[in-house]
mmJSON file of the N, C-alpha and C atoms, coordinates in Angstrom:
{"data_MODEL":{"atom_site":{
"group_PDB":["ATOM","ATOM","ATOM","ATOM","ATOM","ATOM","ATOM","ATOM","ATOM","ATOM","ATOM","ATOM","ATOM","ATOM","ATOM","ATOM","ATOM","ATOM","ATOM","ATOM","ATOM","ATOM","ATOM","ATOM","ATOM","ATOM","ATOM","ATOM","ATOM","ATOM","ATOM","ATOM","ATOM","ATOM","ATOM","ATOM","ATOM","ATOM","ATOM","ATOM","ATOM","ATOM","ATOM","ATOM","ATOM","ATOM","ATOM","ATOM","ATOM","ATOM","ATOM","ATOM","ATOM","ATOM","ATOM","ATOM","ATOM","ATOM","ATOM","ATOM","ATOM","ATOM","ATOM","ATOM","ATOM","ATOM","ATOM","ATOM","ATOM","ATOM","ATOM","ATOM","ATOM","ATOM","ATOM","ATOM","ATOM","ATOM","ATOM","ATOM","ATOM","ATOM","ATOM","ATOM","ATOM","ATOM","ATOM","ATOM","ATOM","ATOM","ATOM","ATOM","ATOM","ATOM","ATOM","ATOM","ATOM","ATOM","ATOM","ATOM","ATOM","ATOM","ATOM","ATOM","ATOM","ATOM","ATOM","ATOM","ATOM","ATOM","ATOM","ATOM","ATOM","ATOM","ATOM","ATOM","ATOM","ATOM","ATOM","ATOM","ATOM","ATOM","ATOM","ATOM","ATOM","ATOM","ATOM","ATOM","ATOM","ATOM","ATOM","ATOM","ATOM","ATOM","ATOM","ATOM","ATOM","ATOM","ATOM","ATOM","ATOM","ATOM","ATOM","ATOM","ATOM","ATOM","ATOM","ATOM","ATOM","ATOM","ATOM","ATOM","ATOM","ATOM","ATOM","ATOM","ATOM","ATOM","ATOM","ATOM","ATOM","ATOM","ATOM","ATOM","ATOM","ATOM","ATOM","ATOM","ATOM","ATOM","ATOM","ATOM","ATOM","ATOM","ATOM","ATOM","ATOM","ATOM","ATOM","ATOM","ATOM","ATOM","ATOM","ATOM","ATOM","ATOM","ATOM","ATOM","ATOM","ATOM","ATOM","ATOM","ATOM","ATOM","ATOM","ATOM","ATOM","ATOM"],
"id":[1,2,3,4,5,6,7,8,9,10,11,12,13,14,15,16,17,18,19,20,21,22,23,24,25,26,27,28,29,30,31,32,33,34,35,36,37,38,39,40,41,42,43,44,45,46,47,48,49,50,51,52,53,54,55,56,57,58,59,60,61,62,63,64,65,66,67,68,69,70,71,72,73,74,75,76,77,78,79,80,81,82,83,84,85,86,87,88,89,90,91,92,93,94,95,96,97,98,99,100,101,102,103,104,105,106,107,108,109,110,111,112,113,114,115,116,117,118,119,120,121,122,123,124,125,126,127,128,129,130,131,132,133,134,135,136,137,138,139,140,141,142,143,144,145,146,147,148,149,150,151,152,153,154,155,156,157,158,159,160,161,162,163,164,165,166,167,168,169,170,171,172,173,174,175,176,177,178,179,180,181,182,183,184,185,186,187,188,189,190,191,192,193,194,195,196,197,198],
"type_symbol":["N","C","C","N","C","C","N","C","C","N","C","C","N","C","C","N","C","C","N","C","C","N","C","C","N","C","C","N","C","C","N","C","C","N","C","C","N","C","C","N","C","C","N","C","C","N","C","C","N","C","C","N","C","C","N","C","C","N","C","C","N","C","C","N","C","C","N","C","C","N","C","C","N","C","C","N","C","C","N","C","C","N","C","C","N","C","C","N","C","C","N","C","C","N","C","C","N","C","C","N","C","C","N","C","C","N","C","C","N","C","C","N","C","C","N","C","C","N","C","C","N","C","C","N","C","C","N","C","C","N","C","C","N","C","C","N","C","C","N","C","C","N","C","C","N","C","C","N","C","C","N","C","C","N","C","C","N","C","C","N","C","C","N","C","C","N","C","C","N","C","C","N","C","C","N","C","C","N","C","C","N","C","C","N","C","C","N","C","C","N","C","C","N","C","C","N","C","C"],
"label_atom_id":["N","CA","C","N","CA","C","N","CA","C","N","CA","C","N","CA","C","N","CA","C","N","CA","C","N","CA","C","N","CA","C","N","CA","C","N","CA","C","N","CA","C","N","CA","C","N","CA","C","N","CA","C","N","CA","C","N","CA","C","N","CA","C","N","CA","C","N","CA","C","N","CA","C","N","CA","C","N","CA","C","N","CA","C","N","CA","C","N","CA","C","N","CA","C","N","CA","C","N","CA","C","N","CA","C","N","CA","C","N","CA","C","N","CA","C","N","CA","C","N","CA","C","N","CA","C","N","CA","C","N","CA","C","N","CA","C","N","CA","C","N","CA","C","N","CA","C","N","CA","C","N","CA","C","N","CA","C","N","CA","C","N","CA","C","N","CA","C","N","CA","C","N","CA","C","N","CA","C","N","CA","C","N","CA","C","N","CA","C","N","CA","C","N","CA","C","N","CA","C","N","CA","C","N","CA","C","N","CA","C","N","CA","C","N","CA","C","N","CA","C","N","CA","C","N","CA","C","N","CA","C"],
"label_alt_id":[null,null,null,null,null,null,null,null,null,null,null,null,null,null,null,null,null,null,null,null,null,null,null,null,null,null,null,null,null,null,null,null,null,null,null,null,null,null,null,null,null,null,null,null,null,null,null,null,null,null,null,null,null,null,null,null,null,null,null,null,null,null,null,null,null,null,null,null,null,null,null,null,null,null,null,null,null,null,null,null,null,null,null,null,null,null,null,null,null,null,null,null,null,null,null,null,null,null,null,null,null,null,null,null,null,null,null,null,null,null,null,null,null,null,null,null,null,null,null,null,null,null,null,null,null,null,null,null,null,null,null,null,null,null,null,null,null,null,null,null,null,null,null,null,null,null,null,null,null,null,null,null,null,null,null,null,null,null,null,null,null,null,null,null,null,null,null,null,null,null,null,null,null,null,null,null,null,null,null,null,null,null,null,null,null,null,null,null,null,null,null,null,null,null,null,null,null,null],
"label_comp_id":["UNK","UNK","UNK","UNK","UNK","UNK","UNK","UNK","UNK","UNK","UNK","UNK","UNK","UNK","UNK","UNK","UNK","UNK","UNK","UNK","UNK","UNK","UNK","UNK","UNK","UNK","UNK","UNK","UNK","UNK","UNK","UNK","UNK","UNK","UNK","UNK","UNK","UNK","UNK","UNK","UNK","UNK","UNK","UNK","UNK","UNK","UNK","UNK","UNK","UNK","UNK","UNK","UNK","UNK","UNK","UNK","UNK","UNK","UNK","UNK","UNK","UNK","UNK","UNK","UNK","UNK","UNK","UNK","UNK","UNK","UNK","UNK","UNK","UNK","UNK","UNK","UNK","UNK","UNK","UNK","UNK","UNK","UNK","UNK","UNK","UNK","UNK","UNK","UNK","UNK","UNK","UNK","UNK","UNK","UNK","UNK","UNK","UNK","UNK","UNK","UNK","UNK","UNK","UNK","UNK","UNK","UNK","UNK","UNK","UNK","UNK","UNK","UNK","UNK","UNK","UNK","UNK","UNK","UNK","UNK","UNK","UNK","UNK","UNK","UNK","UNK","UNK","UNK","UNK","UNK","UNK","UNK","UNK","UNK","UNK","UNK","UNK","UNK","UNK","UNK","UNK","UNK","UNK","UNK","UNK","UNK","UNK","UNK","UNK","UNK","UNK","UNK","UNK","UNK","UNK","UNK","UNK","UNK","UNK","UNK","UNK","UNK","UNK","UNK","UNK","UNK","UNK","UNK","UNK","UNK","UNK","UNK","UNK","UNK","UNK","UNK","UNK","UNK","UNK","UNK","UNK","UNK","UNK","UNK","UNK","UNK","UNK","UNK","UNK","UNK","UNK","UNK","UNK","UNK","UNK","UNK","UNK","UNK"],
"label_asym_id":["A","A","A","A","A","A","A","A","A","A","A","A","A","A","A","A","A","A","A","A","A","A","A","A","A","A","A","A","A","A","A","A","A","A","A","A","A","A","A","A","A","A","A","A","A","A","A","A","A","A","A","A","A","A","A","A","A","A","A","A","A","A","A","A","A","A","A","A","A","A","A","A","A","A","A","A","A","A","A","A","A","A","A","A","A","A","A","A","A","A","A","A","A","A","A","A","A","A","A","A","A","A","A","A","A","A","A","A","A","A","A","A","A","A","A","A","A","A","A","A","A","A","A","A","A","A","A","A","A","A","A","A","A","A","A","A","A","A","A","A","A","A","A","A","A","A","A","A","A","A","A","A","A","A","A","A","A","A","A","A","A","A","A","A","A","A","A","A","A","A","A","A","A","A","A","A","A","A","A","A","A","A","A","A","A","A","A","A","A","A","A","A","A","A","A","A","A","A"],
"label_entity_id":["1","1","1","1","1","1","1","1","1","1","1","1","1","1","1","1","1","1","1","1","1","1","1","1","1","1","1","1","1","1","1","1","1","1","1","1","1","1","1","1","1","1","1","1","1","1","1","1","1","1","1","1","1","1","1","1","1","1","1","1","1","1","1","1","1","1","1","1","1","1","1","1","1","1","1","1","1","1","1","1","1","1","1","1","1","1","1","1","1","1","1","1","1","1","1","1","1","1","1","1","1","1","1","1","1","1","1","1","1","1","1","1","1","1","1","1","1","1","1","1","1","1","1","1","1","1","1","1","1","1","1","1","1","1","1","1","1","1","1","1","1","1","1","1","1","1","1","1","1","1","1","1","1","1","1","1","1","1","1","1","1","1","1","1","1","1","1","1","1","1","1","1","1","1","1","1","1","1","1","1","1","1","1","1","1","1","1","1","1","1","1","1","1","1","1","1","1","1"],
"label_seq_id":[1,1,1,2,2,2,3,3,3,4,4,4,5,5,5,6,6,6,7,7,7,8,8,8,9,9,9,10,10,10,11,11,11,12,12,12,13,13,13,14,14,14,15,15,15,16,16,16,17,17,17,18,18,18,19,19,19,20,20,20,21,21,21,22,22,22,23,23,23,24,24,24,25,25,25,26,26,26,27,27,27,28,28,28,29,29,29,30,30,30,31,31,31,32,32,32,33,33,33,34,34,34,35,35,35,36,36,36,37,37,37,38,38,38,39,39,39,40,40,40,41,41,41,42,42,42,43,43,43,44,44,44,45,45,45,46,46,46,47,47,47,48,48,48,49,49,49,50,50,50,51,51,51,52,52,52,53,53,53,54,54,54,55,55,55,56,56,56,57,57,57,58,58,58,59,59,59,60,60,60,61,61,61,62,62,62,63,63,63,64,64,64,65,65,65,66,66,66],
"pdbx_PDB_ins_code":[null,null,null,null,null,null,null,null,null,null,null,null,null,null,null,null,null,null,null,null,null,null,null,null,null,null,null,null,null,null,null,null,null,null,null,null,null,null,null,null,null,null,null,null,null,null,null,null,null,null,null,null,null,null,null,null,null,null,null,null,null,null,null,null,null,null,null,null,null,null,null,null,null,null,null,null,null,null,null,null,null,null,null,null,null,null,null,null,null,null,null,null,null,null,null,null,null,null,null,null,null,null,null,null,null,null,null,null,null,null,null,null,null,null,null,null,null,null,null,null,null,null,null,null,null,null,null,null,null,null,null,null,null,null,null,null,null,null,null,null,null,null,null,null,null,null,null,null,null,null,null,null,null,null,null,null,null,null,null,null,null,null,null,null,null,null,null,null,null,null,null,null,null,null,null,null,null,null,null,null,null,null,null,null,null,null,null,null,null,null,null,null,null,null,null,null,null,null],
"Cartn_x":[40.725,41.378,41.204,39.939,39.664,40.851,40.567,42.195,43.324,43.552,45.208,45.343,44.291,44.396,44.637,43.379,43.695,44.58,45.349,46.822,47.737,47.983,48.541,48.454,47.247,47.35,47.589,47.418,47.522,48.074,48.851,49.149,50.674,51.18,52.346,53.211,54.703,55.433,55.501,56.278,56.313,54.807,53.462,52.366,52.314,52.407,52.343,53.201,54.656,55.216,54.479,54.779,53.864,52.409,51.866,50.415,51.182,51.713,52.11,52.825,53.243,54.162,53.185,52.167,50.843,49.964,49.761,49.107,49.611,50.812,52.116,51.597,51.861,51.674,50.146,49.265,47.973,47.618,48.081,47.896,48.625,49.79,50.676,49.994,49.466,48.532,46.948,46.635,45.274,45.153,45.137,45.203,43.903,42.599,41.497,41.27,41.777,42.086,41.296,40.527,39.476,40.096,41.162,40.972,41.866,42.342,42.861,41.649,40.476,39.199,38.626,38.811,37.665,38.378,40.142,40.699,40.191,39.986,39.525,38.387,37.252,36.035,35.784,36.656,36.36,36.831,37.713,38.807,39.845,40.285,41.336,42.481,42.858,43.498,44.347,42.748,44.229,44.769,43.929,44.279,45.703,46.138,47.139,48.223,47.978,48.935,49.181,48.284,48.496,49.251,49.365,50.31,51.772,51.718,53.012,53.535,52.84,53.167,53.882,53.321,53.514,54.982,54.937,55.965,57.333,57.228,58.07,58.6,57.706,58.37,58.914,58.683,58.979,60.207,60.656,61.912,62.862,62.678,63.229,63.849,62.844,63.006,64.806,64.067,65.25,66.169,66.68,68.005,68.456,67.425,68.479,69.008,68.842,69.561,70.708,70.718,72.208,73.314],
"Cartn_y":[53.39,52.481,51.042,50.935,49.585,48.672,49.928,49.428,49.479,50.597,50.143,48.647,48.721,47.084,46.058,46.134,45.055,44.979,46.173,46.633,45.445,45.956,45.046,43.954,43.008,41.759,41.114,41.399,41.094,41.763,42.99,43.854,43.032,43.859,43.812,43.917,43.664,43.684,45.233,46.204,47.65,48.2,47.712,48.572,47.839,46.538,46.054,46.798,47.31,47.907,49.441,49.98,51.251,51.469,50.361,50.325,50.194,49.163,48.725,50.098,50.929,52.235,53.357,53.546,54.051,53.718,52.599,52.086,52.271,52.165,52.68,53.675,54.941,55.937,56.263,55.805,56.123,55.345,54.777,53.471,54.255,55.109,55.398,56.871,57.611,58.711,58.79,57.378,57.492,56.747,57.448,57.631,56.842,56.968,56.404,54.66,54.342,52.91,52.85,54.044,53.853,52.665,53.122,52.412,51.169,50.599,49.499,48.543,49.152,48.582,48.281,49.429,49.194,48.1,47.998,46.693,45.085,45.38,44.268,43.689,44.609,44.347,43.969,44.351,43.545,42.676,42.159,41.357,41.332,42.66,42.816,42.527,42.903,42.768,40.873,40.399,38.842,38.079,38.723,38.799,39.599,40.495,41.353,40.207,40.119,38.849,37.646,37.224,35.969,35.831,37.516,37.364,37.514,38.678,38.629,37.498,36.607,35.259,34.567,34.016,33.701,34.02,35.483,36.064,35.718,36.098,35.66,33.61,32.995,31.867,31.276,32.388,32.253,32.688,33.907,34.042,33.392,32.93,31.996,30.917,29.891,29.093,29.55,30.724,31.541,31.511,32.249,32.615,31.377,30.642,28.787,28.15,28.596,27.691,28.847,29.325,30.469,30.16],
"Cartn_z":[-88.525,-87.616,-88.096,-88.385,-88.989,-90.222,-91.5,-92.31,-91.614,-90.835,-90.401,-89.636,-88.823,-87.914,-89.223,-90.177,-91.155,-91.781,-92.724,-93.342,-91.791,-90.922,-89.62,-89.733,-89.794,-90.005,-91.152,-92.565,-93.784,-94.502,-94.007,-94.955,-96.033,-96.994,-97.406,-96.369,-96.27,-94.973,-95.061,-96.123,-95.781,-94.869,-95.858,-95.066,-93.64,-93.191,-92.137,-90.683,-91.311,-90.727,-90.106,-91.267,-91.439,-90.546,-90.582,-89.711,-88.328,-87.874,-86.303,-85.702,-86.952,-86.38,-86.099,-86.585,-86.556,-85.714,-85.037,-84.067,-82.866,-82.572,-81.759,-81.255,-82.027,-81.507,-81.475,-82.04,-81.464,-79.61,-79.801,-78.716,-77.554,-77.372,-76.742,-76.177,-77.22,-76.683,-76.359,-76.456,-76.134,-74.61,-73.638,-72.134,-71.422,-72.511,-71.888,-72.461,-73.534,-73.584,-74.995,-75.331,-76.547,-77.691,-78.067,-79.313,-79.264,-77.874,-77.752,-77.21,-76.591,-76.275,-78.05,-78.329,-80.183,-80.947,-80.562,-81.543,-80.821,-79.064,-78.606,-79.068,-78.844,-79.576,-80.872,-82.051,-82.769,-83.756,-82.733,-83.045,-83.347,-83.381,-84.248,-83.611,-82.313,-81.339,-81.309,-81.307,-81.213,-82.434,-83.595,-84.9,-84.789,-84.652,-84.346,-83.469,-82.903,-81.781,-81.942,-82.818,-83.911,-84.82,-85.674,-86.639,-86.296,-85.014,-84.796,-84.165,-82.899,-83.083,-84.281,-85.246,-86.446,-87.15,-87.288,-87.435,-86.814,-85.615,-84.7,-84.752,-85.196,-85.352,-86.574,-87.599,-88.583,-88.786,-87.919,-87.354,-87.059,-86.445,-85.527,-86.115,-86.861,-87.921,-88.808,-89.54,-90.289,-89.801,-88.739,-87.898,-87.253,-87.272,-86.831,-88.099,-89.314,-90.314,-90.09,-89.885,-90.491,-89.806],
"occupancy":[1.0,1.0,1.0,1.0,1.0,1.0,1.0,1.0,1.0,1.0,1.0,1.0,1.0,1.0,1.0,1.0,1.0,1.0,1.0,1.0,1.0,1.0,1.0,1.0,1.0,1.0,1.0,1.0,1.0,1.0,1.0,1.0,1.0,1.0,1.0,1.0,1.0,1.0,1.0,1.0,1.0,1.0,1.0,1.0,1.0,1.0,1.0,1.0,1.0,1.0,1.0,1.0,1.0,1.0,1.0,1.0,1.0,1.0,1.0,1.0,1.0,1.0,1.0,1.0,1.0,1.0,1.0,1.0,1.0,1.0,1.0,1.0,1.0,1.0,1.0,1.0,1.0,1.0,1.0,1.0,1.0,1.0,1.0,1.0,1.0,1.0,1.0,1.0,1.0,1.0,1.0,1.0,1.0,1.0,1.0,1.0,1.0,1.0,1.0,1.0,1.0,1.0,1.0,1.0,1.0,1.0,1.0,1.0,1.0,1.0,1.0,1.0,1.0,1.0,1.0,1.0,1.0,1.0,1.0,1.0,1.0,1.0,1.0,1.0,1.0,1.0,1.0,1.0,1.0,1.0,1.0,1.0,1.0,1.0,1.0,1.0,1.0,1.0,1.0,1.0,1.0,1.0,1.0,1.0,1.0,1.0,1.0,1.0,1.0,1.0,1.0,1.0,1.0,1.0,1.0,1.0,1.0,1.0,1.0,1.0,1.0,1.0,1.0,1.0,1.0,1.0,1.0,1.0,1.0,1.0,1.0,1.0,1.0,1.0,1.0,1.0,1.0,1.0,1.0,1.0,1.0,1.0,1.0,1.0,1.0,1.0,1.0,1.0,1.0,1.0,1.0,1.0,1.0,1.0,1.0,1.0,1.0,1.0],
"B_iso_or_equiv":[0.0,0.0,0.0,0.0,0.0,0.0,0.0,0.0,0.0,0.0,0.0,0.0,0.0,0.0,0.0,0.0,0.0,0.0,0.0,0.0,0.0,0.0,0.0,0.0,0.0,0.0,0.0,0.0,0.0,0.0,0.0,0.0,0.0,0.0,0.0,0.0,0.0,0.0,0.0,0.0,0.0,0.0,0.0,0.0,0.0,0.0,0.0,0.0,0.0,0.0,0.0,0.0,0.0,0.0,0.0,0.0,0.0,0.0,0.0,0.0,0.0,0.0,0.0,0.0,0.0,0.0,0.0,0.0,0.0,0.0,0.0,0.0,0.0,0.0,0.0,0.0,0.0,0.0,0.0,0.0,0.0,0.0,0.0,0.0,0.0,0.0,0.0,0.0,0.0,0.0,0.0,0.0,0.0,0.0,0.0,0.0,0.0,0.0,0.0,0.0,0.0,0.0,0.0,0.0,0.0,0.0,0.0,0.0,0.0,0.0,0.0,0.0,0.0,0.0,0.0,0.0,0.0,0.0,0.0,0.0,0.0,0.0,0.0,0.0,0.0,0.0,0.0,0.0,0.0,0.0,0.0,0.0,0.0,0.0,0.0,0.0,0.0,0.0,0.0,0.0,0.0,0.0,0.0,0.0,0.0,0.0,0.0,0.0,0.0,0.0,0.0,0.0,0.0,0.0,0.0,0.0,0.0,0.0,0.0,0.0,0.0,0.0,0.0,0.0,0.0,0.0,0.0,0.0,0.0,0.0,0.0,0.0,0.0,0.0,0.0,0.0,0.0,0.0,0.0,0.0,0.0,0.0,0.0,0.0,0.0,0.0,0.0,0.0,0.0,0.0,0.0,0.0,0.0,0.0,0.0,0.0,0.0,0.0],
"pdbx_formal_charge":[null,null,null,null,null,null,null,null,null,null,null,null,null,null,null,null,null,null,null,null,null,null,null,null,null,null,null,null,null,null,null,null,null,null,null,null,null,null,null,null,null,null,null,null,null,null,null,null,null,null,null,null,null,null,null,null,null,null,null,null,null,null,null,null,null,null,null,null,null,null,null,null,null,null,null,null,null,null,null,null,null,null,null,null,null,null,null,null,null,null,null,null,null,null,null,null,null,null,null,null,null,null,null,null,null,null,null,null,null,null,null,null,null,null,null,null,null,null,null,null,null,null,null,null,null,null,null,null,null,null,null,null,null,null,null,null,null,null,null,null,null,null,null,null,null,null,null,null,null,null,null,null,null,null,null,null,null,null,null,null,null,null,null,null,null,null,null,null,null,null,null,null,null,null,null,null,null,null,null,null,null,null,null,null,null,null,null,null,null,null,null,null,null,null,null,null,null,null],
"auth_seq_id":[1,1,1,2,2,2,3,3,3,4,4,4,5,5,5,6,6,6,7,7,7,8,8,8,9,9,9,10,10,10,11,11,11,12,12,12,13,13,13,14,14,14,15,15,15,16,16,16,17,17,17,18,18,18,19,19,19,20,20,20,21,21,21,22,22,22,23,23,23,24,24,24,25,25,25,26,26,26,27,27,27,28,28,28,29,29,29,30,30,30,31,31,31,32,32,32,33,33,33,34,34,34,35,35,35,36,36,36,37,37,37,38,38,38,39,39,39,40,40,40,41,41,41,42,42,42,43,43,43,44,44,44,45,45,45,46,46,46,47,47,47,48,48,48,49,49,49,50,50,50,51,51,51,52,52,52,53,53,53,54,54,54,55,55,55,56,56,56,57,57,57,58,58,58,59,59,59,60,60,60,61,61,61,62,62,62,63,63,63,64,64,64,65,65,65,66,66,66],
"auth_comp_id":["UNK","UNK","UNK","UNK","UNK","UNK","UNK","UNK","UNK","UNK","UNK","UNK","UNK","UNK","UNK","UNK","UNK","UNK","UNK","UNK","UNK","UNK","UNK","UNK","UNK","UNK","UNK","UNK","UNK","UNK","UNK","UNK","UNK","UNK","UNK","UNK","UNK","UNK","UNK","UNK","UNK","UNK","UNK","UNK","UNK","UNK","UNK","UNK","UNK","UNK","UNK","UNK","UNK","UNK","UNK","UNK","UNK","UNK","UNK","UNK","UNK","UNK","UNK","UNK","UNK","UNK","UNK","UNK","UNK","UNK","UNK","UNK","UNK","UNK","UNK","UNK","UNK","UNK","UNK","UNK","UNK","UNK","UNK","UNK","UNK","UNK","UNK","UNK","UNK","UNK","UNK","UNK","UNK","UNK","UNK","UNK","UNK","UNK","UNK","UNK","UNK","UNK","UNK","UNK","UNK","UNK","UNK","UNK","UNK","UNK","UNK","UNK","UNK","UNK","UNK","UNK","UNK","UNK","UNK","UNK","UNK","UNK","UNK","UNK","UNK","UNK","UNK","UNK","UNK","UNK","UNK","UNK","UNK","UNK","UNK","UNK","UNK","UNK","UNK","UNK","UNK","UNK","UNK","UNK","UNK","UNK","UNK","UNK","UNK","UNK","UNK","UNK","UNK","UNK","UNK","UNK","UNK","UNK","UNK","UNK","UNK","UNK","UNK","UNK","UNK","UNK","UNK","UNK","UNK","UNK","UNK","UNK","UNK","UNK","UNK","UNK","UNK","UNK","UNK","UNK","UNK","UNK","UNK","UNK","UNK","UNK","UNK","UNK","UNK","UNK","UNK","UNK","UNK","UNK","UNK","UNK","UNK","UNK"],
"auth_asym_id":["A","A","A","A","A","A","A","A","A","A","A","A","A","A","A","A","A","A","A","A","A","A","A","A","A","A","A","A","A","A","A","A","A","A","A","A","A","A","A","A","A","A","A","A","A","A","A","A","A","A","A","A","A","A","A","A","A","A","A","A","A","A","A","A","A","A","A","A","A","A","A","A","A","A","A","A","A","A","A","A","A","A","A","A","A","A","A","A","A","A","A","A","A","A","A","A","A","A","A","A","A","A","A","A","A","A","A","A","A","A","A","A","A","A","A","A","A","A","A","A","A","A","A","A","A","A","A","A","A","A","A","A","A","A","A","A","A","A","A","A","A","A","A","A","A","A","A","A","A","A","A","A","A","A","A","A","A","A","A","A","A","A","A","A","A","A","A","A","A","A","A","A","A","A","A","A","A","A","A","A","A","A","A","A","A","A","A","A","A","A","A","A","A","A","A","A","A","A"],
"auth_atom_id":["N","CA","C","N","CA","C","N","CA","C","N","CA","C","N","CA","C","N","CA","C","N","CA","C","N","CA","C","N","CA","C","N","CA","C","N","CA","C","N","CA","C","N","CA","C","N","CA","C","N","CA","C","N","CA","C","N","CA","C","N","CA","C","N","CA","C","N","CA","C","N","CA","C","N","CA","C","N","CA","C","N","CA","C","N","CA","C","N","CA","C","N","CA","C","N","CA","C","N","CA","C","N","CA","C","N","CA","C","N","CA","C","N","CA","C","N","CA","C","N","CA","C","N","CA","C","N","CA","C","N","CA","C","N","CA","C","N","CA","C","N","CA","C","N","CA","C","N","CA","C","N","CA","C","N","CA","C","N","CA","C","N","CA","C","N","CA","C","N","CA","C","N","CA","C","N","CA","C","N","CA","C","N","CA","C","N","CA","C","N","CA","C","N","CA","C","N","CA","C","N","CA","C","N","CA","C","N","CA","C","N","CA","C","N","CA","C","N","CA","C","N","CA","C","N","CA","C","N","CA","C"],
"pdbx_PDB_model_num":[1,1,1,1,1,1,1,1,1,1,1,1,1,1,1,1,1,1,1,1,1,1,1,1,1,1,1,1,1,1,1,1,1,1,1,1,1,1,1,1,1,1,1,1,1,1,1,1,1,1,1,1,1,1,1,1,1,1,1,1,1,1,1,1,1,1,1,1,1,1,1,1,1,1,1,1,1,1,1,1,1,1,1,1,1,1,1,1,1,1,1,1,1,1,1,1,1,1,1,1,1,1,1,1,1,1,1,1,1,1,1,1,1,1,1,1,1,1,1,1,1,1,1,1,1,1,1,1,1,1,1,1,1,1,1,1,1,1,1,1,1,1,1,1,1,1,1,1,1,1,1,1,1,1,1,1,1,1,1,1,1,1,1,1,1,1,1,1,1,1,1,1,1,1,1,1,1,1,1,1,1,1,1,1,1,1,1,1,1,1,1,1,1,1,1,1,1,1]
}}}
C-alpha cells in the first residue's frame, strides 16, 4: 500500500493513474475504513490531495490558453 500511495503522488503519469485506479477499488471495498485510516496516518492521504490539487490547476491553466 505504501508504494502504490507513493507511485500516486510522484509516480510517472501512466503509474500515477494506475495507482489512483488501484486505490479506488481498494478504498471502495474496504467497509471498515482500514486503509483510508493507514493513508491518513501516514501522510499519505494529504500528500494524495495536494497533488491532485496541483494537478487540477495545472489543468486549468492549460484549457484556458486553448
Amino acid at each position: 500500500m505504501s508504494v502504490t500511495c507513493q507511485d500516486a503522488i510522484d509516480g510517472h503519469h501512466v503509474t500515477r493513474t494506475l495507482s489512483f485506479t488501484l486505490l479506488d477499488a481498494i478504498i471502495r471495498r474496504d467497509g471498515e475504513k482500514r486503509w483510508i485510516n493507514f493513508m491518513k496516518e501516514k501522510g499519505y492521504l494529504k500528500h494524495i490531495l495536494a497533488s491532485i490539487q496541483l494537478e487540477d490547476q495545472s489543468l486549468i491553466q492549460v484549457c484556458s490558453r486553448i
